[in-house]
Structure formats: structure tokens, C-alpha cells
N, C-alpha and C positions, 0 to 999 in steps of 0.2 A: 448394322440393322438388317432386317430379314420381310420381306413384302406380306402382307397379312393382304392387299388387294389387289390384285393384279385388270386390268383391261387387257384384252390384247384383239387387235382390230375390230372394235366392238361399234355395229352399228344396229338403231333402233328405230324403225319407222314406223308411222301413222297412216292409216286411211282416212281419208277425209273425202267422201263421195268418190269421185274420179283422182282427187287429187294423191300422192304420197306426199306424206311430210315429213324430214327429216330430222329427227330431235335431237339423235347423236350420231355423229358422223367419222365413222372409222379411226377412234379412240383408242390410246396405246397408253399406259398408265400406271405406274405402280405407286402405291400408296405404303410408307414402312411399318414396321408394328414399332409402336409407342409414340408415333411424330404425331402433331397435331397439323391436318393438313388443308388447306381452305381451297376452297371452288369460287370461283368468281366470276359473275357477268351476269350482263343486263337481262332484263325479262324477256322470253322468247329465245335464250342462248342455249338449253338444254339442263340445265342444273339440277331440274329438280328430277326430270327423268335418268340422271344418272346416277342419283341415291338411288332409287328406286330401283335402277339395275343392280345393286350392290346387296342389297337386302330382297331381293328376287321379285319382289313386286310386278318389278317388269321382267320381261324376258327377251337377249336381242335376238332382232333379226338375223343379223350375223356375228360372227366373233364368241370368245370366252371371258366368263367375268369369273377368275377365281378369288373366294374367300375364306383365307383361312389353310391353303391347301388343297380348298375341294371346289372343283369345278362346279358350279349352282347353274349352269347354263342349261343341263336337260336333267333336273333332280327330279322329282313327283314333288308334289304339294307335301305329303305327308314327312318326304327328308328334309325338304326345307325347311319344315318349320326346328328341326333340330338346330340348323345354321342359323335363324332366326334365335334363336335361346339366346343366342350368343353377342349378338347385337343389340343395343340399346337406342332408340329412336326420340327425340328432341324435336317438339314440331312448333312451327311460330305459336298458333292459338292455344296452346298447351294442352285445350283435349283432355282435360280431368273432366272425371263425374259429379256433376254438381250434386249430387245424393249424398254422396259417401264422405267420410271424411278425407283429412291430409293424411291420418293412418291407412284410412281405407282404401286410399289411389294409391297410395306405396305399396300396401300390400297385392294390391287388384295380380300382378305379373306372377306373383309369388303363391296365390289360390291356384290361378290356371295353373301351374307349375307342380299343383299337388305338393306344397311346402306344409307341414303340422301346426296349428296353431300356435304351438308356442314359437318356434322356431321364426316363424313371420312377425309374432311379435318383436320378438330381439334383434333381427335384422330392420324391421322399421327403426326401431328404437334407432339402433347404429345409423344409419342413413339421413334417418330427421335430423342426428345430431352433426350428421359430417356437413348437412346444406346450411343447419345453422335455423331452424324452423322445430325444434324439441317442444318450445313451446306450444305451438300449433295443431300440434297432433289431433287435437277433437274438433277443427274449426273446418268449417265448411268452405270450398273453392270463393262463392260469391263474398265471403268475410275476408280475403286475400288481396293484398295489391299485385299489380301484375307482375312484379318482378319475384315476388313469394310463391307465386301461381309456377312459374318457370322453375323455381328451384324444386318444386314441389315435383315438375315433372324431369328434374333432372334426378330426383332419388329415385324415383317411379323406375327410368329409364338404367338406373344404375342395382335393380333388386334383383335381378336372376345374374350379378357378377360379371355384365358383359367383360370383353374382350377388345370390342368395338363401339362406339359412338356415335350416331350419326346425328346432326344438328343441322335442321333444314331453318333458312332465317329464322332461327332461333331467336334472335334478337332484335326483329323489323316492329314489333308489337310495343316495343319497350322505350322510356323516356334515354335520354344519352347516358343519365349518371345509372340509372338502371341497369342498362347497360353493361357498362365498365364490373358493377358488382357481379352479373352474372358470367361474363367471359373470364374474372378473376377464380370463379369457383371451378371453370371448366378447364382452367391452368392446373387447380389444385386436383381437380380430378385424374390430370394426365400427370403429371408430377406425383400424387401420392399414391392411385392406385394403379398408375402404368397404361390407363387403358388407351388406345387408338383413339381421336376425335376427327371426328371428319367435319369441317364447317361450310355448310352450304351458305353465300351469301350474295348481294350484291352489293354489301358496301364496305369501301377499301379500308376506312376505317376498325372493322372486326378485322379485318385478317390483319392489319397490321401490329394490333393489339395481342393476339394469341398465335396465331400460325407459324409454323415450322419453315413451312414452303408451300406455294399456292401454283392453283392451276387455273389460267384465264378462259375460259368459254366464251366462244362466238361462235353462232349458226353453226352448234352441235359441232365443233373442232375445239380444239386446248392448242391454241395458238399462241400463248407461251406458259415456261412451268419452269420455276428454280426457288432459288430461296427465296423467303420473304425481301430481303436485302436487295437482292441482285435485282427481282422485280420492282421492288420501287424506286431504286437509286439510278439503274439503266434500263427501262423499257422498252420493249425492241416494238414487238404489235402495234397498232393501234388502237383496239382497245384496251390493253392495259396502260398505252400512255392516257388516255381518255381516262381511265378510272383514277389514277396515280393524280393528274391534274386536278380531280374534285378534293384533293385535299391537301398538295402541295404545291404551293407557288414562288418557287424563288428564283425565278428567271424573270425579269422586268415584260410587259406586255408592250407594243410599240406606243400608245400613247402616255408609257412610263416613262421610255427611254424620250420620247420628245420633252418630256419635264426634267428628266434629269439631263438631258443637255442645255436647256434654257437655264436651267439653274449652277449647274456647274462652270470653272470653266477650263477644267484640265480633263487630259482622253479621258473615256469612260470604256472598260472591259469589264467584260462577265467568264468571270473564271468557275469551273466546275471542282466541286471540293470532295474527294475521298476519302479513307484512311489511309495511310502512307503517300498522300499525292505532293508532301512537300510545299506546300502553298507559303508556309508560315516562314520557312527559312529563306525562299525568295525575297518576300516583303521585308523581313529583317534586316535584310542587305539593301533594300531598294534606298534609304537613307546613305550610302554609300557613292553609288551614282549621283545624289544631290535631288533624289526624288521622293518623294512625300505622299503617302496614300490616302484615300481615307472608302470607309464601306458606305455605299449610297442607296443599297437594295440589295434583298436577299437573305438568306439564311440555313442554319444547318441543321439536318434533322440527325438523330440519333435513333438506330434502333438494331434491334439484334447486339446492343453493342458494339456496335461501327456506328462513324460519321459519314455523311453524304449532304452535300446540298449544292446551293452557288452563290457565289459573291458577286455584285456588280460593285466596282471602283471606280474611285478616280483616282487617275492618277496627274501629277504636276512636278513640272519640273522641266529642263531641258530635251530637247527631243532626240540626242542622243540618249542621253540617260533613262529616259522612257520609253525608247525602242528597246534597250539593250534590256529592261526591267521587262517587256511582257517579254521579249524572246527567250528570256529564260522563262518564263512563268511555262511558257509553250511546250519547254520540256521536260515539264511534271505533270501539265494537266492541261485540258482542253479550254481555250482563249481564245473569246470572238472581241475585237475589238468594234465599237459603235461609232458609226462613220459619221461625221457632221455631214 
């Protein structure tokens, strides 16, 4: 794969009276051409000012943001807007014209563009029909439910052939199953027409759903970045274990672990589960020893096509035999035993 957006030491400050604010802070970055790539963190992290670096909007104070090739850091207005052609823009409120019809906001990019009448016809046409809204075409914004309202501005977003995608909480506006429908269409977008999707967000949720690989924002630093996978199965930051944690709980909380030892009455271990970590061939043999498992908490998540989670057990049996069963567990995967 080949970088369509590069950062490289990019920092961008505000004035606020006396004060300086720092919105991004010395930022190193590349983004590939065709991955779909998610931005993550909390409000106040930097996120939206660093689309905004991407598509010129902003400009840093220090560093180069190239895209595409072309360094956008000291372009004129007038070159930018060429790099702008090129980019396609996804915003939460969706930002259609309540005047015009669902043709007429598709078409809107495609007038300024100086496209020929017919010629914007036939690309509407094609575009209504790839979001799945053909019928729509003479219906006004206000006659839309919101998730129609979105697809409307992701044809809109997708009429001058971008290259690139940028999607700022594109989907903080929207019900959960809404949702899911429009992050499927922005799969299909990257999968059918190849383009780059950038997803600005803060919930772990979207990026776990669509993202390639994600970059965590805190007070304007990417304080961690790798796969989608690696981030949510091993979190190194703090807040991406913060974020990870609002939606995955398979490690017992202490007033778990005091229930499940009142209730059990063989050791209880919490083993952590990966792909190839061997867990299952341990336990197989643990009836060998004269020991006996059973899962008391916990669970595995699946994503990218790998497995990840944790198991809490118990286990029973002899206390040789039960030493002997975690010490091997020990040597496939990480085993905390919980102390009475």
C-alpha cells in the first residue's frame, strides 16, 4: 500500500486571548490509499481539527500535511481547492439543502464543477442507485429519515469521484441500527470503488465495525495506532483501554470475583485467549491430571477474523494437579490466579 496522507511533525495552535491552545500536538501519521482508517477520542482530543488539517481548512502551525503527493501546507486558496475536488466530506448533521431535492444535493458538487446537464443527470442517477435511495430522487431533505438524510450526503460526498473520504461523526446523529446500515454502505464504498475513508469518531464501537486500523487522540497526541485487532485485544494507552473498556468486559470486576469465589469452590483463574494461544489443548488434557474445569466469566470477541478475549475458571481437583494445569496454561497465555 502507498500513503495518500501523510502528517509529519504537525502541530496546530489556537489563540484564546493570552492563552495558546494546543489542538494537535506534534503529529507523525500516515494514512494508506484504499485502508479505511478511524480517529478516535474523546471531546476536546483534537479530531476534528485534524480532518480539517487534511482537507486544508486548517493550516498547521508547524509540520507538513501531505495529500495525495502534494504538500497542502503553503498552497494558495485557489490550488487547494483543486486537492479539495478530490476529497469527499461526510459531516454528522448532514448539511443538505432543505430547498433542493435528493437529485438536487447530489448534483449541488457537480454544478460548481461545471458538469453538463445531462452528464449530472446520469451520475445522480448511478450514485442514488449505488446508496440505495433511486426512489427518492424528487423528495425533499425534511421527507427523509435520518439515516436516508446520510446516504444522501454520502452520494453528494462521493459526485466529483473522490479519491479520499472524510467522515467526521458521521454517525453520532443516528439510532444504533441506523447506524450499522450506514457504516455497511461505507464498507461498500471502500470495497467497490476503492476510495480512502477516513472516520473521525468517538465511539469504539464504529471503528470496530469498519476500520482497517485506528489512531487514538489524546490532548492533540495519537498515543496509540495499529490495527484495529491489536488495539482492542492489547491496549497499551490509557485511553484506548478507557475506550476498549465501554464496550468490552471480559475480565471479572472485584465485586465479580468476590461472587464467584462465595459461589465456587475450586481455584478461580482468569486466562487471556488469542489466536494461536493454545488455551483449548491445555484444558483437554487438564482431565488427565484428574482436574475438571468449568467457565464462570467471560467471553470471546471475534473480529478482523481473529479471536481475543478472557476466560475466568474454575478449576478442581487435586492441588498438584491444579498447579501443574495453570502452569502450563502459563505457558501459552497470560494467568492470574484469584487469591481467596
Amino acid at each position: 500500500m502507498t500513503p495518500i496522507v501523510r502528517f509529519e511533525s504537525v502541530t496546530k495552535t489556537f489563540q484564546s486571548g493570552r492563552k495558546t491552545l494546543t489542538a494537535v500536538d506534534a503529529v507523525d501519521l500516515t494514512i494508506e490509499r484504499g485502508e479505511i482508517f478511524g480517529v478516535i477520542g474523546y471531546s476536546g482530543a483534537g479530531k476534528s481539527t485534524l480532518v480539517r488539517l487534511i482537507n486544508g481548512l486548517e493550516r498547521p502551525t508547524s509540520g507538513r500535511v501531505v495529500v495525495d503527493d502534494v504538500d497542502i501546507t503553503a498552497l494558495s486558496e485557489s490550488k487547494l481547492r483543486h486537492v479539495r475536488a478530490k476529497i469527499g466530506m461526510i459531516f454528522q448533521q448532514f448539511n443538505l439543502f432543505r430547498s433542493r431535492t435528493v437529485a438536487g444535493n447530489v448534483a449541488y458538487p457537480l454544478v460548481v464543477a461545471g458538469w453538463p446537464r445531462q452528464k449530472r443527470r446520469e451520475r445522480v442517477a448511478e450514485l442514488l442507485e449505488f446508496v440505495g435511495l433511486s426512489d427518492k430522487a424528487r423528495a425533499y431533505p425534511d421527507q427523509l429519515s435520518g439515516g436516508q438524510k446520510q446516504r444522501v450526503g454520502i452520494a453528494r460526498a462521493l459526485a466529483t469521484s473522490p479519491d479520499l473520504l472524510l467522515a467526521d461523526e458521521s454517525t453520532s446523529a443516528l439510532d444504533p441500527e441506523t447506524t450499522q446500515d450506514v457504516l455497511r454502505l461505507l464498507r461498500k464504498v471502500n470495497r467497490e470503488l476503492g476510495v480512502t475513508i477516513v472516520v473521525i469518531t468517538h465511539e469504539m464501537d464504529v471503528v470496530r465495525a469498519v476500520a482497517d486500523r485506528v489512531a487514538v487522540l489524546a490532548e492533540g497526541r495519537v498515543v496509540e495506532l495499529g490495527t484495529v485487532f491489536d488495539v482492542f485485544s492489547e491496549p497499551q494507552a490509557p485511553a484506548s483501554k478507557s475506550f476498549v473498556s465501554t464496550i468490552l468486559r471480559n475480565r471479572p470486576e472485584p465485586a465479580d470475583l468476590e461472587r464467584l469465589r462465595s459461589r465456587f469452590g475450586g481455584r478461580i483463574v482468569t486466562a487471556d485467549v488469542r489466536d494461536g494461544s493454545r488455551i483449548g489443548e491445555v484444558l483437554s488434557d487438564a482431565g488427565g491430571h484428574g482436574v475438571r474445569f468449568e467457565i464462570v466469566y467471560g467471553g470471546i470477541t471475534t473480529l478482523q477474523d481473529r479471536s481475543f478475549g478472557s476466560l475466568t475458571l474454575e478449576l478442581v481437583g487435586p492441588d498438584d494437579g491444579v498447579d501443574d494445569v495453570i502452569r502450563r496454561l502459563r505457558t501459552v497465555t497470560d494467568v492470574e490466579e484469584v487469591q481467596a
